[in-house]
ROMI-713445 format. One record per residue (C-alpha): residue number from 1; residue in three letters; x, y, z. Coordinates in Angstrom, 1 decimal, always signed. Layout:
N
NUM / ALA / X / Y / Z;
...
//
This chain:
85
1 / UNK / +16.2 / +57.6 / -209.5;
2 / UNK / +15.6 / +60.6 / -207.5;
3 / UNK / +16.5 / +60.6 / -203.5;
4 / UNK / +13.9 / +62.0 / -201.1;
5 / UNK / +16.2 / +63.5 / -198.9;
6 / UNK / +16.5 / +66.1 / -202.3;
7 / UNK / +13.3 / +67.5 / -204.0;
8 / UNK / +13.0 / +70.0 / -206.3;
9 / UNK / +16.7 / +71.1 / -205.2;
10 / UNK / +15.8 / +71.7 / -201.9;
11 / UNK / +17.5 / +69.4 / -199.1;
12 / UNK / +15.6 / +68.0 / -196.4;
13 / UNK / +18.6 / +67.5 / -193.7;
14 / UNK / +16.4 / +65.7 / -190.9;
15 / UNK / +15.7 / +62.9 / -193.6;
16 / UNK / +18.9 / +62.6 / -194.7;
17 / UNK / +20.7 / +62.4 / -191.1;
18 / UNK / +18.2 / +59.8 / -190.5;
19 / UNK / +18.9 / +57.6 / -193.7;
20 / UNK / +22.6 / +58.6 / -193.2;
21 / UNK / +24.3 / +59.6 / -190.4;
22 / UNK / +27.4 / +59.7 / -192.1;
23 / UNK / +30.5 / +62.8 / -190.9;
24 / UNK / +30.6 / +63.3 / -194.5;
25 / UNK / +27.0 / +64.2 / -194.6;
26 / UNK / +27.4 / +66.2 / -191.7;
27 / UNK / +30.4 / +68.0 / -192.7;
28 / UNK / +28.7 / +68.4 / -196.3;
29 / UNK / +25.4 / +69.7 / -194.4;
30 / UNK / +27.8 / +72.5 / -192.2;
31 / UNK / +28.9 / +74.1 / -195.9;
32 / UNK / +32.7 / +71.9 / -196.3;
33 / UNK / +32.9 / +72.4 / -199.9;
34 / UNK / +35.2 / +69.3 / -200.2;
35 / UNK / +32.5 / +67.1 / -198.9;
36 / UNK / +30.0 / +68.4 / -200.8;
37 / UNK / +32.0 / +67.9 / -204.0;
38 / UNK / +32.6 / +63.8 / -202.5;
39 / UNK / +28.9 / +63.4 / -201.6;
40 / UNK / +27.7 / +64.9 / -204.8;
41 / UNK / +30.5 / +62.7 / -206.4;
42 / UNK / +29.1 / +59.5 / -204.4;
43 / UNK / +25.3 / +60.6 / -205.6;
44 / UNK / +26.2 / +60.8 / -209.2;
45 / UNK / +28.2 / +57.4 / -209.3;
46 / UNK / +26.4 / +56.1 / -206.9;
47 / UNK / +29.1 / +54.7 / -204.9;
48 / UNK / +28.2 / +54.0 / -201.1;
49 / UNK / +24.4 / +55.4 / -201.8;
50 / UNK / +21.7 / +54.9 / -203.9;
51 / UNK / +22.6 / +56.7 / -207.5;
52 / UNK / +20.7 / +60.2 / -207.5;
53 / UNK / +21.7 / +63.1 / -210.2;
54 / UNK / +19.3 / +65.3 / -208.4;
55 / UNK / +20.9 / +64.5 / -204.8;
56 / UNK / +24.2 / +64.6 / -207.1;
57 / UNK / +24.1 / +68.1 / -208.6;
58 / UNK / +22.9 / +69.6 / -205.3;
59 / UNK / +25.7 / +68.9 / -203.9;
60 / UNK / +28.1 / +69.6 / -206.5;
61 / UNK / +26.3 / +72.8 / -207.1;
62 / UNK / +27.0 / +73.9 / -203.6;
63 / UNK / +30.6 / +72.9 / -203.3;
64 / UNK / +30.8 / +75.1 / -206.5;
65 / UNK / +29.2 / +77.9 / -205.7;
66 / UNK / +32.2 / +77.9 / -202.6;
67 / UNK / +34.6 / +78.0 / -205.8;
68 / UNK / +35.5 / +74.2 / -206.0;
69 / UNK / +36.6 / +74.3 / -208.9;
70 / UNK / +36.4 / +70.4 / -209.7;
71 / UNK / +32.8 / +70.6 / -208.7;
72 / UNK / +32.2 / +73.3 / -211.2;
73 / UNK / +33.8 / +71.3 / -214.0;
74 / UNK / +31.7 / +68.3 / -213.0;
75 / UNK / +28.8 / +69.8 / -213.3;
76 / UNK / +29.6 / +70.9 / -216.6;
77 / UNK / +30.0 / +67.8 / -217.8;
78 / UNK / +26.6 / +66.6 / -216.4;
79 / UNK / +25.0 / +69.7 / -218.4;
80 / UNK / +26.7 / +68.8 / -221.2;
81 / UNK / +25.8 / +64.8 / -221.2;
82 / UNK / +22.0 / +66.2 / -220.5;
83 / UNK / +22.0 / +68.1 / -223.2;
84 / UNK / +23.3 / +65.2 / -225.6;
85 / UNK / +20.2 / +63.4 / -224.6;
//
């Protein structure tokens, strides 16, 4: 299922503090690496939200690209499980 608040890889923020006004969110939204990684985490398990691999690999892709490294090696594993399919 795919989250409005992410299209396309972009991130509508507005939507998404409206849905959610969650510190997480807002901590993940201000470029915290560590939330990023937990709300892509959440997304992709769908624990506390709606399940969304889109939302999930957004999130995870920007907590990597700040060199989480467990974020990385998550979204590895989703590329890899895509792939499979």
């Amino acid at each position: 299922m795919s989250d409005p608040c992410c299209n396309q890889g972009r991130f509508n923020e507005q939507q998404a503090l409206r849905k959610n006004p969650d510190p997480v969110l807002k901590k993940a939204m201000r470029g915290d690496p560590k939330a990023q990684f937990n709300l892509g985490n959440c997304y992709g398990l769908g624990q506390g939200v709606t399940e969304s691999r889109d939302t999930a690999v957004f999130w995870l892709t920007e907590a990597a690209k700040q060199g989480h490294a467990a974020a990385f090696e998550l979204l590895k594993r989703i590329s890899n499980s895509s792939a499979q399919k």
